[in-house]
C-alpha positions in Angstrom: 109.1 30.5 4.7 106.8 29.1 7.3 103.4 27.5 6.0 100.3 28.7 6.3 97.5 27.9 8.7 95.7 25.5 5.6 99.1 24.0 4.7 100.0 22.4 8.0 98.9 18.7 7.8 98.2 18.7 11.3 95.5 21.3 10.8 94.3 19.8 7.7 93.7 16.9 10.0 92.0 18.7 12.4 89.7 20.8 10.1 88.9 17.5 8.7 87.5 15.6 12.0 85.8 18.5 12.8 83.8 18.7 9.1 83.4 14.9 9.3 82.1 15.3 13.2 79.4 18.4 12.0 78.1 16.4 9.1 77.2 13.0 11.0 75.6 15.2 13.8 73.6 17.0 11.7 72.6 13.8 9.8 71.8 12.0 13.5 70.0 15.4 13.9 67.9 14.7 11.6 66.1 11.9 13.0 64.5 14.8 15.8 63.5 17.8 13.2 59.9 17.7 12.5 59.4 18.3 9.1 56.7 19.6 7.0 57.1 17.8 3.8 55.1 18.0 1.0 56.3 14.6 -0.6 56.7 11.0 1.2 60.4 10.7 0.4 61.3 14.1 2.3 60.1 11.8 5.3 62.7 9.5 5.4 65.5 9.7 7.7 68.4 11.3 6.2 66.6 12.3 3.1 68.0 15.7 2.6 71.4 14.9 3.8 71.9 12.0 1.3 70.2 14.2 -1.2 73.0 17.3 -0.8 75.8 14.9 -0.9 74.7 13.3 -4.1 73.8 17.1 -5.9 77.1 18.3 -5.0 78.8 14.8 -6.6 76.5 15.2 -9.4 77.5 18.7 -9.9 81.2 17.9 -9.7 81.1 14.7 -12.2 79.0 16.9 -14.7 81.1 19.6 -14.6 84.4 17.5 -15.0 83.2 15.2 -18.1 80.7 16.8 -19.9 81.6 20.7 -19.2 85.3 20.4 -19.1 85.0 18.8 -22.1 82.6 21.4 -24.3 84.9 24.5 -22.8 88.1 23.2 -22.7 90.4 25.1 -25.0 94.5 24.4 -26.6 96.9 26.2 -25.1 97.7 28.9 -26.8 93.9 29.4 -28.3 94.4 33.3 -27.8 97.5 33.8 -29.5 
């Protein structure tokens, strides 16, 4: 059975450069967006780049060791 478009690692590779490559232009980008901020800090260069990554981390770690946790049930729980 052939693999799939995803599964190829020469794609992976590929899909991978190119998500690296959009995410630093966009962060150089945002040195030349005006912005209309209503706070000092949404000034800074980068601000709202540095501030998605570390949500989405954030998000990730609380899900994995404090939700995973609370939820998590035995095996066979419904039998």
């Amino acid at each position: 059975m052939e693999k799939s478009f995803f599964e190829k690692p020469r794609n992976i590779k590929c899909i991978r450069i190119t998500l690296y490559s959009i995410c630093f232009l966009l962060f150089l980008a945002d040195g030349k967006i005006h912005h209309h901020a209503d706070f000092p800090w949404e000034n800074w260069f980068g601000f709202f780049s540095i501030f998605g990554f570390v949500g989405c981390v954030g998000l990730v770690l609380g899900a994995k060791y404090i939700l995973r946790p609370l939820l998590k049930r035995e095996e066979n729980y419904y039998e």
